[in-house]
C-alpha positions in Angstrom: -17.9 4.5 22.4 -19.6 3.5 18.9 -17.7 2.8 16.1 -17.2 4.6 13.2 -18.9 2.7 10.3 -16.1 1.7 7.2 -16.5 3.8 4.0 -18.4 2.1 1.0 -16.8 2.1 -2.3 -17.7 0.6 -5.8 -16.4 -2.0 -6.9 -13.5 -1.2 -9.8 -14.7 -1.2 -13.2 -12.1 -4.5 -13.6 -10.6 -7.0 -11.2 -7.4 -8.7 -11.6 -8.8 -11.9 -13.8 -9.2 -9.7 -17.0 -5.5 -8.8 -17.4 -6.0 -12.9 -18.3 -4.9 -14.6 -15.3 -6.8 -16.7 -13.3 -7.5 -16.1 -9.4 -9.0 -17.4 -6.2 -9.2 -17.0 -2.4 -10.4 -19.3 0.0 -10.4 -19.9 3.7 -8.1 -23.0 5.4 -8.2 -21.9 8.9 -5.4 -19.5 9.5 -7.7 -16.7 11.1 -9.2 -17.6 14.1 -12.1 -15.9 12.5 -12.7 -18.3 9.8 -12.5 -15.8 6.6 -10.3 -16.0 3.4 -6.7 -16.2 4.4 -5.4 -18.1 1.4 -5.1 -15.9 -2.3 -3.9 -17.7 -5.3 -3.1 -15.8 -9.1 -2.0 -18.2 -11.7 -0.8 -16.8 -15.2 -1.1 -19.5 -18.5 2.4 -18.0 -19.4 5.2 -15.7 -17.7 4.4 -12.7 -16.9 6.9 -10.2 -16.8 7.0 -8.8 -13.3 9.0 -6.3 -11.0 8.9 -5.4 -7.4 9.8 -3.2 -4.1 9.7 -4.5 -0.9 9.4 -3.7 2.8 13.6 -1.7 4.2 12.9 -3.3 7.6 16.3 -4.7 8.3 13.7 -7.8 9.8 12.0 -8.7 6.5 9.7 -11.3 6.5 11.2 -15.0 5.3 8.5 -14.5 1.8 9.9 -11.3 1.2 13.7 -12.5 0.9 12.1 -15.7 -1.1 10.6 -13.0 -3.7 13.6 -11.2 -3.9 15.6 -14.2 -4.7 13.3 -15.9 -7.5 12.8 -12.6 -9.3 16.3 -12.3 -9.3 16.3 -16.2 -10.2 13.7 -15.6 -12.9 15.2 -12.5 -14.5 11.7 -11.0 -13.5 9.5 -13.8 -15.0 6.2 -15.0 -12.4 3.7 -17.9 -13.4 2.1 -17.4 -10.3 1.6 -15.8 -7.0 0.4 -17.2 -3.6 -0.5 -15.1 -0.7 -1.5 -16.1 2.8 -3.0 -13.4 5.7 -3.7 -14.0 9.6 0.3 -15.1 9.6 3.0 -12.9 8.6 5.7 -15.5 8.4 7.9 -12.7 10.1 11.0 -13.2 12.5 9.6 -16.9 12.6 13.8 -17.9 11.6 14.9 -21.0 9.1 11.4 -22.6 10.0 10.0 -19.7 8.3 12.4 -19.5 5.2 11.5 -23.3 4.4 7.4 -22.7 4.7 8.0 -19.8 2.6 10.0 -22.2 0.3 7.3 -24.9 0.7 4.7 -22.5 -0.5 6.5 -22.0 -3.4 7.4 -25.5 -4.0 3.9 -26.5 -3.8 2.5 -24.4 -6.1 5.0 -24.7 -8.8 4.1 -28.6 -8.6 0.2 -27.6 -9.4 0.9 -25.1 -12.1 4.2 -26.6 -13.4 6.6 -24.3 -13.5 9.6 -23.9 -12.5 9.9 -22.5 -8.5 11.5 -19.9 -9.2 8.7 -18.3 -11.1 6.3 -18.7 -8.2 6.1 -15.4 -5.4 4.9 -15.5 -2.0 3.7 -13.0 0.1 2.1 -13.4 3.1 0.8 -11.0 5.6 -0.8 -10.7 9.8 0.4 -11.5 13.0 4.0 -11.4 13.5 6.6 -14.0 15.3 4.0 -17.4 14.9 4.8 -19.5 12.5 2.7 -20.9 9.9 0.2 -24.0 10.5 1.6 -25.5 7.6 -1.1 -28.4 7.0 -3.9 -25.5 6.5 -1.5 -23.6 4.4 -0.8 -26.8 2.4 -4.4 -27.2 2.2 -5.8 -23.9 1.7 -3.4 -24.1 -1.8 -5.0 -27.0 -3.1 -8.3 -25.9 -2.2 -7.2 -22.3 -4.0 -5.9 -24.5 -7.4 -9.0 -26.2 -7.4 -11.0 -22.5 -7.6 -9.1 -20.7 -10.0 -11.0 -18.9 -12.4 -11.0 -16.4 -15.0 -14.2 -14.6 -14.1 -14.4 -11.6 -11.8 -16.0 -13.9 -8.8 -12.3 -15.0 -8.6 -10.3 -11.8 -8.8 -12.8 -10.8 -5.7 -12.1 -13.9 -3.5 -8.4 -13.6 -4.2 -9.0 -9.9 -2.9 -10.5 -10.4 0.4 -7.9 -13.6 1.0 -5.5 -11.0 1.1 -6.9 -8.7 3.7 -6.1 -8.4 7.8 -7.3 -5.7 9.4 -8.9 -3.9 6.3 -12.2 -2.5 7.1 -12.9 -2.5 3.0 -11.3 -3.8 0.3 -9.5 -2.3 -2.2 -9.0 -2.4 -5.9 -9.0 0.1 -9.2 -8.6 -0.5 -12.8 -8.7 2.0 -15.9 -9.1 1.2 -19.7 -5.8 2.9 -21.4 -4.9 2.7 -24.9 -6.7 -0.6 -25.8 -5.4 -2.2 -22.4 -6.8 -2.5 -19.0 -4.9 -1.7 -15.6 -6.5 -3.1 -12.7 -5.0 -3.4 -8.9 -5.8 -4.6 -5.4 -4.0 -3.9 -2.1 -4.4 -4.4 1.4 -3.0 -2.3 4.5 -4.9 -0.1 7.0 -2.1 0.1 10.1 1.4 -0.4 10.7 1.9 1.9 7.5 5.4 4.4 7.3 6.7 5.3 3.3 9.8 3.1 3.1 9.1 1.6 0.1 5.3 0.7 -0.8 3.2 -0.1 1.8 1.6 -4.0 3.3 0.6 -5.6 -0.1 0.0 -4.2 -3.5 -0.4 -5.9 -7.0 -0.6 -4.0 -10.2 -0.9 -5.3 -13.0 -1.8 -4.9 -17.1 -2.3 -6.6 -20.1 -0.2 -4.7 -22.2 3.4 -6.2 -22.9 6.5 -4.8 -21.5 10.1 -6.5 -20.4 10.6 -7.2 -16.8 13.4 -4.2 -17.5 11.1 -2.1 -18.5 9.0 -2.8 -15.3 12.1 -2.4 -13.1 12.9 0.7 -14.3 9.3 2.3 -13.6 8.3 0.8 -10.7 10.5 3.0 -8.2 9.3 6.2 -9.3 5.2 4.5 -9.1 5.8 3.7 -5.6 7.1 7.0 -4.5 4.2 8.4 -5.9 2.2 6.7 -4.6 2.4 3.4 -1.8 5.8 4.9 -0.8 3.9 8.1 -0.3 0.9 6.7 2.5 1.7 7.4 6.5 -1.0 6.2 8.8 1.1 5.1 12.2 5.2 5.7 11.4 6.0 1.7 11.5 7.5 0.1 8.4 5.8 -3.8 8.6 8.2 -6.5 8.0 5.9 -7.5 4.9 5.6 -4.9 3.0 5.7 -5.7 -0.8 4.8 -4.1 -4.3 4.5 -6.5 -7.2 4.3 -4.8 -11.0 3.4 -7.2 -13.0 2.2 -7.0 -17.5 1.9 -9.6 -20.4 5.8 -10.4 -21.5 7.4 -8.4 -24.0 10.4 -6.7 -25.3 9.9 -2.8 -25.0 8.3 -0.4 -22.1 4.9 0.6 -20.8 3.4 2.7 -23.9 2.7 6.4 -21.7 -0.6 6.4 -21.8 -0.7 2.7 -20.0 2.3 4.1 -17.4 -0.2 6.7 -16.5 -2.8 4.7 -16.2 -0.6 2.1 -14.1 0.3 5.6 -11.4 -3.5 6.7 -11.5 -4.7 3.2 -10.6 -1.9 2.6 -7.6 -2.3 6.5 -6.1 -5.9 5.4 -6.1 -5.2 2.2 -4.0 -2.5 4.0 -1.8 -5.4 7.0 -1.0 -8.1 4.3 -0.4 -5.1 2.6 2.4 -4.7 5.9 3.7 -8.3 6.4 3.8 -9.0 2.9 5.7 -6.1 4.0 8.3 -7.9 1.8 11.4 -10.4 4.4 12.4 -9.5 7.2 9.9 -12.2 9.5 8.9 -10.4 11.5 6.7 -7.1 11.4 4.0 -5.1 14.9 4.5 -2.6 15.4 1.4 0.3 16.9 2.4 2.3 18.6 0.0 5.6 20.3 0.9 7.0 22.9 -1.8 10.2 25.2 -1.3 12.6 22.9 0.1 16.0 22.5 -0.1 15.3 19.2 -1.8 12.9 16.3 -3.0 14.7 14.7 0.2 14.8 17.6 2.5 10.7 18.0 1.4 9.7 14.2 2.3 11.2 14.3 5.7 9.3 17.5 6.2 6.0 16.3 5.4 7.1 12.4 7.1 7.9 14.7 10.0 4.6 16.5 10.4 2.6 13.3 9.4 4.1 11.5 12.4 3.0 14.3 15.1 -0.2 12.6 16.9 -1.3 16.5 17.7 -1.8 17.3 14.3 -3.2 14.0 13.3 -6.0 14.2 16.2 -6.1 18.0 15.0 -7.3 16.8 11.6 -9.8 14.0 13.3 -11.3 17.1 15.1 -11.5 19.1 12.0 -9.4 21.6 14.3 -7.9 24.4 12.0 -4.9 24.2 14.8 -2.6 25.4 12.6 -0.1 25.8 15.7 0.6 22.5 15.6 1.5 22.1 12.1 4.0 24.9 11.6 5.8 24.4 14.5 6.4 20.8 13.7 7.7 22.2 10.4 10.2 23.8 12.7 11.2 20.9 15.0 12.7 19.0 11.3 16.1 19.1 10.8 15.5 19.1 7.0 14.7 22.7 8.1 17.2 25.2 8.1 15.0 28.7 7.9 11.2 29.6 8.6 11.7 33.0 7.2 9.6 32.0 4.4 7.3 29.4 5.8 3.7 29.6 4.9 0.7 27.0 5.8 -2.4 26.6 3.9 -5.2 24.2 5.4 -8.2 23.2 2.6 -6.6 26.2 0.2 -6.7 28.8 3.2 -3.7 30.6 3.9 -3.8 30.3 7.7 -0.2 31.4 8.6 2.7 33.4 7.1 4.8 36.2 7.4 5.8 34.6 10.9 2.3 34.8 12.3 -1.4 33.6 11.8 -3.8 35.3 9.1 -7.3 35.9 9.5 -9.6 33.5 8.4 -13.1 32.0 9.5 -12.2 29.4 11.9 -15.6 27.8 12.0 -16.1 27.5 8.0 -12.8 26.1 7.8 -13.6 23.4 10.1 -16.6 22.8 8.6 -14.7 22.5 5.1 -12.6 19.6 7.0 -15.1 17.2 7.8 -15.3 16.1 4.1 -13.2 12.9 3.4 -10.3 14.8 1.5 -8.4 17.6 3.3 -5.4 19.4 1.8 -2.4 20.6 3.8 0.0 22.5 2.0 3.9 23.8 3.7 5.6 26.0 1.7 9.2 27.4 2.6 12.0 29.1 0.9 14.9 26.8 0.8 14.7 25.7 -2.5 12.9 23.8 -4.9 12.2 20.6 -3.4 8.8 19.1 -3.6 7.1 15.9 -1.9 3.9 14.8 -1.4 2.3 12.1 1.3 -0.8 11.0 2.3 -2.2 10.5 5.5 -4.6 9.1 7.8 -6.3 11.4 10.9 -5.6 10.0 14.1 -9.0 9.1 16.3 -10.5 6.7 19.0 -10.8 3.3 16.7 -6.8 3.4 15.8 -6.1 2.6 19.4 -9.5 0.4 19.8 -7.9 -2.1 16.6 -4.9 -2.2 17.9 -5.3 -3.1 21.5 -7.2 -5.7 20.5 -5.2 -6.9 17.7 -2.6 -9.1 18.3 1.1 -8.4 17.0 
């Protein structure tokens, strides 16, 4: 069976270098396939910086290391290395002191103190790291650093797996810039952000200030992607501005949620095979809670996610998912709308034009919409349709 050609998009307006850091991505042989697997982001001062990571009670070795130096650091970063092809996952102490040697190393070239220096790093799961190409694929990255936007685009596809495109936004706000990149295309469940996501500005704001924002961006928008109902042991979310004393000014926090919804609809939208993102937004429940585990419940039925591959206005299989949650505790009220059609309510179906409506799903946004009467909860996720390439990737991708 063909595959389905990736999605083009535009490069973004501004990549990571003109927030003023300096970037680079280079390849030192940790994919088989010989691409970039080594990302580098180097800041000429501390930047103030905040982030979520991955609830999988089997986070990666990086991911404790990041918690720990931002707790170390009071939320201060000089730099941030990433690797791909190796996740650095379940790999035990071995893995904690590469992680730790990442760090160390790159601290050394920058000079700064270690604790100001993140790792991420992101792939195959259980192998541990082939240190001398990791050690080498750092200098190599030092050596490239550079302010211009060639870097910010190698540091971009270092950090990529699986991803059939990569995947950055920026907006101007207020006098500032907001730019972003992210990588993820499977093993994606909302439990916190999603894979790998950096955000950052040039405006100032405290590491506080970060901190108290960035829980609320991520459920709006990484913490809100489904493609495949698996949490990865990586998964990490890095906030990061110039230092200063006060907050975001509003205009720059909205700019800072436009630009990460962007990148957590263009993860949904690379979902390993996806041909479609379905926005699924839950209304009338009994809470914000009760309305996320709805729409987490629906998004993880394969039937309805090969229903919206098929552009198949099944609206059978939707509803009664609705009514297999547990976060449900009456249908009395329960009404489905599919692309702004109201295709069942009142306990039955309505009439509607099945052929134009399937016709209306085939374009690369589709809007699924649960209502109840429960309350006045409200949630909304975004997910990938469910086709032939998802299971092609990942029988042939090793985890």
């Amino acid at each position: 069976m063909a595959t389905i050609a990736p999605p083009e998009f535009p490069p973004a307006d501004h990549d990571l270098t003109r927030l003023g850091v300096r970037a680079a991505g280079v390849a030192a042989g940790i994919k088989a396939s010989g691409k970039p697997d080594v990302a580098l982001l180097v800041a000429d001062a501390p930047l103030s910086v905040a982030g979520v990571f991955t609830q999988n009670l089997l986070a990666a070795a990086p991911v404790a290391l990041c918690r720990a130096h931002l707790a170390a650091s009071g939320g201060r970063m000089r730099a941030l290395v990433v690797n791909s092809g190796n996740a650095n996952a379940c790999t035990g102490t071995q893995g904690e002191a590469d992680a730790a040697a990442m760090a160390a190393q790159v601290a050394a070239l920058v000079g700064c103190p270690v604790h100001e220096v993140l790792v991420c790093s992101t792939g195959v799961i259980g192998v541990p790291l082939p240190m001398e190409r990791v050690r080498a694929g750092i200098a190599a990255a030092f050596a490239a650093l550079s302010a211009e936007p060639v870097g910010g685009r190698a540091f971009l596809a270092a950090i990529q797996t699986t991803d059939a495109f990569g995947k950055e936004a920026s907006e101007a706000a207020a006098g500032h810039v907001v730019a972003g990149v992210c990588k993820g295309a499977g093993m994606i469940q909302p439990d916190m952000a999603t894979m790998l996501a950096f955000v950052g500005t040039d405006a100032a704001a405290s590491p506080a200030a970060l901190a108290s924002v960035i829980g609320r961006l991520a459920a709006r928008s990484f913490n809100a992607v489904h493609v495949d109902t698996h949490t990865s042991t990586n998964d990490t979310f890095l906030l990061f501005s110039r230092a200063g004393s006060g907050a975001l000014a509003g205009e720059v926090l909205a700019s800072v949620e436009r630009v990460s919804r962007r990148l957590a609809w263009l993860i949904a939208r690379d979902g390993e095979g996806a041909t479609k993102v379905t926005t699924m937004t839950v209304r009338g429940a009994a809470s914000d809670e009760a309305a996320r585990a709805v729409a987490v419940h629906v998004a993880s039925s394969a039937l309805v996610r090969t229903a919206l591959f098929g552009n198949d206005p099944n609206w059978g299989r939707f509803v009664s998912q609705v009514g297999n949650s547990r976060a449900v505790k009456s249908v009395a009220g329960l009404r489905c709308l599919l692309q702004g059609t109201v295709v069942f309510e009142g306990g039955g179906p309505t009439r509607f034009d099945r052929a134009a409506l399937s016709q209306a799903m085939r374009g690369p946004d589709v809007s699924l919409e649960i209502e109840l009467a429960e309350g006045h909860g409200e949630a909304v996720l975004l997910t990938a349709d469910l086709g032939y390439e998802y299971v092609r990737i990942n029988a042939e991708y090793t985890t």
